[in-house]
C-alpha positions, -999 to +999 in steps of 0.1 A: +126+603+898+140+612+863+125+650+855+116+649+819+134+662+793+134+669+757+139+632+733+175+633+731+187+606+699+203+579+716+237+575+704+254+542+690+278+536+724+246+544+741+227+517+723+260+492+723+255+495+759+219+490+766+223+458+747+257+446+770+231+456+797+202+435+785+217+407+778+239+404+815+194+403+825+191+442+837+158+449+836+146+484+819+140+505+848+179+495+858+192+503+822+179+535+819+188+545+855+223+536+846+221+559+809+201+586+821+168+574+801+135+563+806+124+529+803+105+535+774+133+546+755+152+517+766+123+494+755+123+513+723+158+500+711+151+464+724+117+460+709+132+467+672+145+434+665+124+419+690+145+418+719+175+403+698+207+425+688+209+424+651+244+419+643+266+443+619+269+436+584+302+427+577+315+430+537+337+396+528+372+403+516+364+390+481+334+424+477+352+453+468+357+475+496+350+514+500+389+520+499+395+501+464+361+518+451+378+553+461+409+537+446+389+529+412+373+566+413+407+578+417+419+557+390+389+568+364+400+607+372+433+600+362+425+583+331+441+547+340+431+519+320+409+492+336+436+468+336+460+496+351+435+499+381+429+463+385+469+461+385+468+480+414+442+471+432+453+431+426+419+422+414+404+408+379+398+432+353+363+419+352+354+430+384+366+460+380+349+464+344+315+453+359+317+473+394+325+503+362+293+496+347+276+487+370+276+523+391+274+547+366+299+544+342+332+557+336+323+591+331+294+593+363+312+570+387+312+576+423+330+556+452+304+566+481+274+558+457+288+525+444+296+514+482+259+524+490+242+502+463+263+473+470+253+473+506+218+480+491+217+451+465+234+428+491+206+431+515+186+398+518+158+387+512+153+400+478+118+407+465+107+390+438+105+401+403+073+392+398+058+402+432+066+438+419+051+435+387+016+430+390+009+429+351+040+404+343+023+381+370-012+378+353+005+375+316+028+344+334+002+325+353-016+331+320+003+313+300+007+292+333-027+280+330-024+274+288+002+248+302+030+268+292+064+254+311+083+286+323+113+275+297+085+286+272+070+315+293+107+334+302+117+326+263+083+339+248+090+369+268+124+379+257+113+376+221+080+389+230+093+421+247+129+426+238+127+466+252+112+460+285+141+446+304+124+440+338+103+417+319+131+395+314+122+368+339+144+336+337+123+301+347+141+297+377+124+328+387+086+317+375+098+280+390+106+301+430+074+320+426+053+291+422+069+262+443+086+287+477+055+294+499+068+328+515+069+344+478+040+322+465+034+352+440+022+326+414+004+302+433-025+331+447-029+340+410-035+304+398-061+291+427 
């Protein structure tokens, strides 16, 4: 038998190879024979995803990568010009203007914490807007209920509240809150 020992973390190989393991059919007891582990700890990694391996996000070639965000940071300390950068980088001075903006500026912008929010904000499925507003969701199945379309709802609320910018719900977003079951914000408010 296996004398116990203090939790050691299991490492990524570790875990790439109680997966190759699983899936040739080794059963627990075998797989953490074979790694020096117990078959709890083996059954720990498995039961995560529910017995399936999830697979590694992979970034498409048209998303900036971490190297052209270093490459922009780079650019910004050495005061280039957007269109200098996106020169160099062979991309659209738009992208490179919004991936600016969009992470902090020119002045607070950061390669590693732009990469990490675009991993972040790529991550699927996203909530919904109004499933995190509580308040917004009674005002719109208000109106909802007046027979408001939301065309009328998300216009009455950019006029209505010009400051509060996460009130600024389009229709398509009222329209998937009341019509897709698995974010049926909407539809538990109106019944």
């Amino acid at each position: 038998l296996m004398a116990r020992t203090r939790f050691k973390r299991l490492t990524q190989k570790e875990k790439d190879e109680i997966w190759l393991r699983w899936k040739a059919g080794e059963n627990l007891k075998a797989i953490g024979e074979a790694l020096g582990r117990t078959p709890p700890a083996v059954h720990f990694v498995l039961s995560q995803n529910g017995g399936v391996k999830q697979l590694t996000p992979k970034r498409s070639s048209k998303h900036l990568s971490l190297k052209e965000r270093e490459e922009i940071s780079r650019g910004l300390a050495q005061s280039l010009s957007i269109r200098e950068i996106s020169r160099k980088l062979n991309r659209s001075p738009s992208t490179i203007s919004r991936e600016i903006s969009r992470n902090g500026g020119q002045a607070n912008y950061r390669a590693c914490t732009a990469d990490e929010g675009a991993w972040e904000r790529a991550k699927r499925p996203q909530p919904c807007k109004l499933s995190l507003q509580p308040e917004l969701t009674e005002l719109v199945a208000t109106k909802l209920m007046l027979f408001w379309s939301p065309e009328q709802i998300a216009g009455w609320l950019k006029s209505e509240y010009p400051d509060k910018e996460n009130w600024q719900v389009s229709h398509e977003t009222i329209y998937k809150s009341l019509y897709i079951q698995t974010r049926g914000v909407l539809k538990k408010e109106l019944l």
